[in-house]
C-alpha positions in Angstrom: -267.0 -20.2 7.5 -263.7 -20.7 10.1 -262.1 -24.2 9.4 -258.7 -23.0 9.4 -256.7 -23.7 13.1 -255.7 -20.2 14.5 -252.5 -20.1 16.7 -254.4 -19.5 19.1 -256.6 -23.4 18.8 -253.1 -24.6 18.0 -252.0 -23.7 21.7 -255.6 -24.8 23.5 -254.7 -28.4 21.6 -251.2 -28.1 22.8 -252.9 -27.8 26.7 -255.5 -29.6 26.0 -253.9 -32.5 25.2 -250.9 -32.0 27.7 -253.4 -31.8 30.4 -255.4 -34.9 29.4 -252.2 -37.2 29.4 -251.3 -36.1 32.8 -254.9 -36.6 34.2 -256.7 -39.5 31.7 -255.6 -43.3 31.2 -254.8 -44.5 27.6 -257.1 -46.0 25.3 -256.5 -50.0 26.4 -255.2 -49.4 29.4 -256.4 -51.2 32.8 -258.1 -47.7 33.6 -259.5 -47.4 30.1 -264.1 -47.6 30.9 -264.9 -46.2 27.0 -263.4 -49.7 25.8 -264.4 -51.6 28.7 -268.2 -50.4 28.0 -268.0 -51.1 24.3 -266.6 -55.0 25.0 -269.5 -55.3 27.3 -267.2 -55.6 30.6 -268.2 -52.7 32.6 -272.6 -52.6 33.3 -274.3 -49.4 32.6 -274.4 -48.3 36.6 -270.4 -48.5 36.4 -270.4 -46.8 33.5 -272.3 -43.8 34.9 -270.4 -43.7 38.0 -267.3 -43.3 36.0 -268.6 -40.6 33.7 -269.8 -38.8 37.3 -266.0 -39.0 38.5 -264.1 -37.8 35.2 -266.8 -34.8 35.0 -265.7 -34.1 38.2 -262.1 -34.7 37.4 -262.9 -32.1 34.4 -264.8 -29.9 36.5 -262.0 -29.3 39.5 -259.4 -28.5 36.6 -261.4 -25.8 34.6 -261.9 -28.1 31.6 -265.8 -28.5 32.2 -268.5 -27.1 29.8 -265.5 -25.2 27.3 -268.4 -23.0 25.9 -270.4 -22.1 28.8 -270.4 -18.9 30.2 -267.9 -18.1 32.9 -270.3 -16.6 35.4 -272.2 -20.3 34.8 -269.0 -21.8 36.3 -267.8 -22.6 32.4 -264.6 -21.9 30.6 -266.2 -18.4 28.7 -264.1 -20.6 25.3 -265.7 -21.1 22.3 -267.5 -24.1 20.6 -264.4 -24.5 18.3 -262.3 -25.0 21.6 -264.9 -27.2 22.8 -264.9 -29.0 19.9 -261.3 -29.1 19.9 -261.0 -30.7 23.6 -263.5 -33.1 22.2 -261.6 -34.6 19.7 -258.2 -34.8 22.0 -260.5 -36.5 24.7 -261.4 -39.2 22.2 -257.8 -40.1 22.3 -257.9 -41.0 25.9 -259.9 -43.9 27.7 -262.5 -41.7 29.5 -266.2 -40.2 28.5 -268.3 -37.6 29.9 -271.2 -39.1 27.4 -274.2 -39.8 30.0 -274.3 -35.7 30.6 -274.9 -35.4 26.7 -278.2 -34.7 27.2 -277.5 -32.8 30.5 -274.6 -30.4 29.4 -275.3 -30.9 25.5 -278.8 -29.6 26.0 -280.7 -29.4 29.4 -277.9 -26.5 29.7 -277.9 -24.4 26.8 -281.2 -24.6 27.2 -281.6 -23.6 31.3 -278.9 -20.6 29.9 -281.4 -19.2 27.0 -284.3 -19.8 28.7 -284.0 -20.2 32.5 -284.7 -18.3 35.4 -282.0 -16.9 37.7 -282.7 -19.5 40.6 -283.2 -22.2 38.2 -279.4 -21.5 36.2 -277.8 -21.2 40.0 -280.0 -24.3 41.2 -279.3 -26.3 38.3 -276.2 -25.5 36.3 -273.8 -26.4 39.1 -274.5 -29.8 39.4 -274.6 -30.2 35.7 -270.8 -29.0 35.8 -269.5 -31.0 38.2 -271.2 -34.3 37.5 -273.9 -34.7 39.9 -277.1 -35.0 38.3 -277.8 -36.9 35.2 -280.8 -35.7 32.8 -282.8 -37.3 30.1 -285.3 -36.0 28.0 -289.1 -36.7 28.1 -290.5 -35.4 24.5 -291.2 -37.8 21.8 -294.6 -40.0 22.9 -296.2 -42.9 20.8 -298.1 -41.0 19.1 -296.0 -37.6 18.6 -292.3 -38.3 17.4 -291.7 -36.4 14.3 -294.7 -34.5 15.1 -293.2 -32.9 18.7 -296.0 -30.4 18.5 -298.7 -33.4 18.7 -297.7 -34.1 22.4 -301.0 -35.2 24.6 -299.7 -35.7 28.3 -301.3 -33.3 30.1 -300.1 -30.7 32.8 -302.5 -28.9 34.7 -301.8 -26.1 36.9 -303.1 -26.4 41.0 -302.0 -23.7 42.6 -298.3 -23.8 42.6 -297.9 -27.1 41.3 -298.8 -28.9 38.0 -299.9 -32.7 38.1 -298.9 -34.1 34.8 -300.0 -37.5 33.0 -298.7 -38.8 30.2 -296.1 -41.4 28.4 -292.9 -40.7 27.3 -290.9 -42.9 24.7 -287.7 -43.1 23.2 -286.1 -41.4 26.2 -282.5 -42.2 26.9 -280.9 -43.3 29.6 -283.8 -42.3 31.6 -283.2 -45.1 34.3 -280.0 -43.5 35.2 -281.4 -39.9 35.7 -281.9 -37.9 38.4 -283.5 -34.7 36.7 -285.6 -34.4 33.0 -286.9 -32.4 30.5 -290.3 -32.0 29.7 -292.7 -30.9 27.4 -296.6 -31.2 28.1 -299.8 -30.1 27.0 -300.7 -26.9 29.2 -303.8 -25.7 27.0 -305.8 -27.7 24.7 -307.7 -24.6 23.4 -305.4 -23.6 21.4 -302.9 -24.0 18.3 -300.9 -26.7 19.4 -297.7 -25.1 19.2 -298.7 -22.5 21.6 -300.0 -24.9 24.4 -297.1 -26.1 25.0 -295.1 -25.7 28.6 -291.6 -26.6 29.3 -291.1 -28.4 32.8 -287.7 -29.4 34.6 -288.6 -32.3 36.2 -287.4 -34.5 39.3 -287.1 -38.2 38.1 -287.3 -39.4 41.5 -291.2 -38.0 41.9 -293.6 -39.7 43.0 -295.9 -41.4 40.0 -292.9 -41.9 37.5 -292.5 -45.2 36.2 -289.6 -46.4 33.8 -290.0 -49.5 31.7 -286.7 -50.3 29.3 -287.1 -50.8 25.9 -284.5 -53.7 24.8 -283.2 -52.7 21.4 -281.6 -55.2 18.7 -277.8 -54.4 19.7 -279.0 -56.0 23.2 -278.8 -52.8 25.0 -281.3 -51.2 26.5 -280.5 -47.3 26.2 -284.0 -46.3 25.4 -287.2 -46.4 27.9 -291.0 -46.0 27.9 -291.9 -43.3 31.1 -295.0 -43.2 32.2 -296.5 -40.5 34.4 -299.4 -40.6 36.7 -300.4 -37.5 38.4 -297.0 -36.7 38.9 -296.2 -33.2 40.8 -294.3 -30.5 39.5 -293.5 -27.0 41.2 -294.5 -23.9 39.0 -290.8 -23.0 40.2 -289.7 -25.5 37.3 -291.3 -24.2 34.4 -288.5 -23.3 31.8 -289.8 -20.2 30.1 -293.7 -18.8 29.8 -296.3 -20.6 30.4 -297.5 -21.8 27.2 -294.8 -20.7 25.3 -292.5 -24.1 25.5 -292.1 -24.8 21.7 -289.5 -21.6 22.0 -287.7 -23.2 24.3 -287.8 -26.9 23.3 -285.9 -25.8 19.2 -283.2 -24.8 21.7 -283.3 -28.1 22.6 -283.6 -29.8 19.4 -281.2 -27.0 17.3 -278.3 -28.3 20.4 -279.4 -32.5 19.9 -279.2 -32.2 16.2 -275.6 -30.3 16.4 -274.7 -32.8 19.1 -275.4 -36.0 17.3 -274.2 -34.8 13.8 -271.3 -33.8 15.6 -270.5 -37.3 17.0 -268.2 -39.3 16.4 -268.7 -42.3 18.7 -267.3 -45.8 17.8 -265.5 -47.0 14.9 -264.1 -44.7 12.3 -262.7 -44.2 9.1 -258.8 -45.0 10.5 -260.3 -48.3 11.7 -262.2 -49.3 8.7 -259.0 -48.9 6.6 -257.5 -51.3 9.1 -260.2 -53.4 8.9 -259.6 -53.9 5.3 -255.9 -54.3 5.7 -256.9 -56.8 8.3 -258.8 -58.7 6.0 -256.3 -58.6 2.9 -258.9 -57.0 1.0 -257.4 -53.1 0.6 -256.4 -53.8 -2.7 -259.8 -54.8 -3.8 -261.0 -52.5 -6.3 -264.8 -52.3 -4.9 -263.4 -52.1 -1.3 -261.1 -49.4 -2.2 -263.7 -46.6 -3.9 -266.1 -47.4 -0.7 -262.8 -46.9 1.5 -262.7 -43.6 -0.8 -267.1 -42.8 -0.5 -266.4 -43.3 3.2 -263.2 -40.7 3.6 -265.2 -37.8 1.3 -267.8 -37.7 3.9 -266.0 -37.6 6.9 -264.6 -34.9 5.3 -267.9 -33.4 4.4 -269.1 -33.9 8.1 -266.0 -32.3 9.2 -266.8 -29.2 7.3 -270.2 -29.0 8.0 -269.6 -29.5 12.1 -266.9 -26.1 11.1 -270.4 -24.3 10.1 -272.3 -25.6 12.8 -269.2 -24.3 15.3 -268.8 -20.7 13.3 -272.8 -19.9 14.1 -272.7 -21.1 17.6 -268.7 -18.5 17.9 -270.8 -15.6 16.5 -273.8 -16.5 19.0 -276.6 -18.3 17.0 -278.3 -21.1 18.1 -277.3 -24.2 15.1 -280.2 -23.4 12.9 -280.4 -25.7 9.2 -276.7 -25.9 10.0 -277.4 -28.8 12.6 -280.3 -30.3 10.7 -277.6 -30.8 7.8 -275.2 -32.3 9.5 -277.4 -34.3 11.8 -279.2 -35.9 8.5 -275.8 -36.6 6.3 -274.6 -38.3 9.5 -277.0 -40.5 9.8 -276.4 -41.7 6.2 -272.8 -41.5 6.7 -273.1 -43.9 9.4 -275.3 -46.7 8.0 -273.3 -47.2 4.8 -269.9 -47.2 6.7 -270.9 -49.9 8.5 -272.6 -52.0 5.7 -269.5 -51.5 4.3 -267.7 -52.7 7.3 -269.8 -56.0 7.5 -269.5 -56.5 3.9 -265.3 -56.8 4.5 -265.9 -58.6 7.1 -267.8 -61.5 5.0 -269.1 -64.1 6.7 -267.4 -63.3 10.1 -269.9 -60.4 10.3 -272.1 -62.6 11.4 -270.4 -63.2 14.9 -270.7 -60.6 17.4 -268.9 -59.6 20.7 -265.1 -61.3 21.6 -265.5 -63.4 18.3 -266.4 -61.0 15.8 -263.0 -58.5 14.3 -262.8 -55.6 16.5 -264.6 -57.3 19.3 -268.0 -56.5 17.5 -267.6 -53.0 17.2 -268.4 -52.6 13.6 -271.9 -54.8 14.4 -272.9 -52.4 17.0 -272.5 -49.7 14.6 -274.7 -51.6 11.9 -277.5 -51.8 14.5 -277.4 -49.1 16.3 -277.3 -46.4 12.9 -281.0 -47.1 12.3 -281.8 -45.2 15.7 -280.0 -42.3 14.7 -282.3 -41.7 11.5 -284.8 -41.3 14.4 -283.2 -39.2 17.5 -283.4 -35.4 17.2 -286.0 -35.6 14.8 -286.3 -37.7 11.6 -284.6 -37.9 8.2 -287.8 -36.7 7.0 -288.2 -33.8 9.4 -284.4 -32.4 8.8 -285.4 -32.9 5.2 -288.1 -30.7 5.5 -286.5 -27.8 7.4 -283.8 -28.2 4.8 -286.4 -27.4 1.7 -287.9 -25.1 3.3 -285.4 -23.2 5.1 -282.4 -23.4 3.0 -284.0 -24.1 -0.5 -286.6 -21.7 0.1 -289.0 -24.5 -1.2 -293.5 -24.4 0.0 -293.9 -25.2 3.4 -295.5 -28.7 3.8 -299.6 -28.2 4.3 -300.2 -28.1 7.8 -304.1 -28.5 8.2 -303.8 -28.7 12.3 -302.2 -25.7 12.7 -304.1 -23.0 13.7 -307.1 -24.9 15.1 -307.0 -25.1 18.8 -305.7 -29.0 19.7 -308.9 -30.4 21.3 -310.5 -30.1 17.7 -307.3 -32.1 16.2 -308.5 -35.8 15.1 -306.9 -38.2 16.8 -306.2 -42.1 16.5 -308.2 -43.9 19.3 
């Protein structure tokens, strides 16, 4: 494994870092939009439009998509540098995060997976900021299960009219392009009747419902699709053979949310404590101490997840790892955070400490155990693919998916 900063990372952090504090405001300054999103003073729309101008901003400087290949209009650096310019980016008042489904994932996989005209159509205006994607998997009845997906594509001539729902799909209302997985062929396994689709969220026969979670936000959305078009021209991979290209997908989600670091961390906890006269509290102290071991772990384990993807491997277990012990690292660190907190944790927004930032955390760390596949599943690729433990029975397998029983 590579942890250790080379000369060489020690000079793209010196740039790096140069280049952002000629070109991006301070944290809490007037120009700042991460904080103004988080204290609820900038809506969602204005918060996209941002993202699309620093992308841009990024884009016009050579700092956009480190990893990417050169000859897809990226840097040709690694994910370590990436990684790197992540971390000094977080230092400044700016995000790039509504293309983390776009440049985190719709990307890598268009580059694996894509056609020539789809990688020169596409990846350009992923680059610069210009088109926003979500991504249209998980249904109501096939989340963990992705392999269980029922909407329908069905080829006529050189389109495919889909129906279907989509759920859990984020930011969907802000997208102008998504990715899809559909049932192409119900006579057989399930995992090989799957087709991968790039589609055009403006298309006729989309509809987009939001979902309002229990933060108050609204990041997730039901989509529903009624005989909705789609040109053969946008069929990422074979025909049938989508379940290849959608574990691109999921290895890059699972890296990508294990590997963030959004909101409150341990630096602010410590203060929080401090804040509250309560770092000298024995209890507080050893879950000040739980809390610093694993962001050290997670640290480590994102070093893994970055030495696979240098020596060109997609994030295999690596990601599933990370993803899972970060989505118990977060939950505790913020039970922990409410409990200092005491009875003010009960407040919320301007009149809670930190402006609420530690009870956004609390509720949003449930969806986390969810997105990029469950606790359960990472649990299970874990055992089986790292411990070398029996595959869990799989009775539906091989049997083509009409015959599956399904739930009316």
């Amino acid at each position: 494994m590579d942890f250790e900063e080379t000369a060489e990372d020690a000079a793209f952090r010196a740039e790096a870092r140069a280049w952002l504090e000629q070109h991006a405001p301070p944290l809490g300054s007037e120009d700042d939009f991460v904080s103004d999103r988080e204290g609820g003073g900038l809506n969602d729309l204005g918060w996209v439009k941002r993202c699309k101008e620093w992308q841009g901003v990024l884009a016009d400087h050579g700092w956009a998509c480190i990893n990417w290949p050169v000859e897809y209009g990226g840097r040709g650096g690694t994910s370590r540098e990436a990684s790197i310019f992540a971390q000094e980016q977080s230092r400044f008042g700016v995000s790039n995060g509504v293309f983390a489904v776009g440049i985190g994932m719709a990307g890598p996989t268009i580059i694996e997976h894509g056609t020539d005209a789809q990688k020169e159509r596409f990846l350009p205006k992923l680059l610069h900021g210009d088109e926003v994607w979500c991504q249209l998997f998980s249904e109501p009845g096939a989340g963990s299960d992705l392999a269980g997906v029922s909407t329908r594509a069905v080829r006529d001539g050189d389109e495919w009219v889909v129906n279907g729902q989509k759920v859990w799909t984020s930011g969907a209302q802000h997208s102008d392009w998504g990715i899809l997985v559909a049932r192409s062929d119900v006579d057989v396994p399930k995992h090989r009747g799957i087709t991968y689709f790039l589609v055009d969220m403006a298309s006729q026969g989309i509809e987009i419902r939001p979902l309002r979670q229990m933060n108050g936000g609204a990041h997730f959305n039901e989509v529903f699709m009624t005989d909705v078009s789609v040109p053969h021209a946008n069929v990422l991979g074979d025909v049938g053979g989508g379940w290849r290209a959608a574990m691109t997908t999921l290895s890059n989600e699972r890296a990508l949310i294990g590997g963030g670091r959004n909101g409150p961390d341990f630096d602010d906890l410590v203060e929080l404590a401090r804040q509250r006269g309560l770092d000298h509290d024995a209890t507080v102290r050893q879950g000040l101490a739980d809390t610093h071991i694993r962001s050290r772990i997670l640290e480590f384990l994102g070093y893994r997840v970055q030495t696979a993807t240098a020596h060109g491997e997609t994030p295999g277990s690596e990601a599933s790892i990370m993803k899972l012990v970060y989505a118990g690292h977060l939950k505790r660190t913020a039970e922990l955070a409410l409990a200092i907190e005491g009875p003010a944790a009960t407040l919320l927004d301007a009149d809670a400490p930190a402006d609420g930032a530690w009870q956004q955390s609390f509720l949003s760390a449930p969806s986390i155990r969810i997105a990029g596949g469950s606790d359960e599943i990472q649990r299970n690729i874990i055992g089986e693919r790292v411990l070398g433990l029996p595959k869990e029975p799989q009775v539906d397998r091989e049997i083509p998916f009409r015959e599956i029983p399904r739930g009316a």
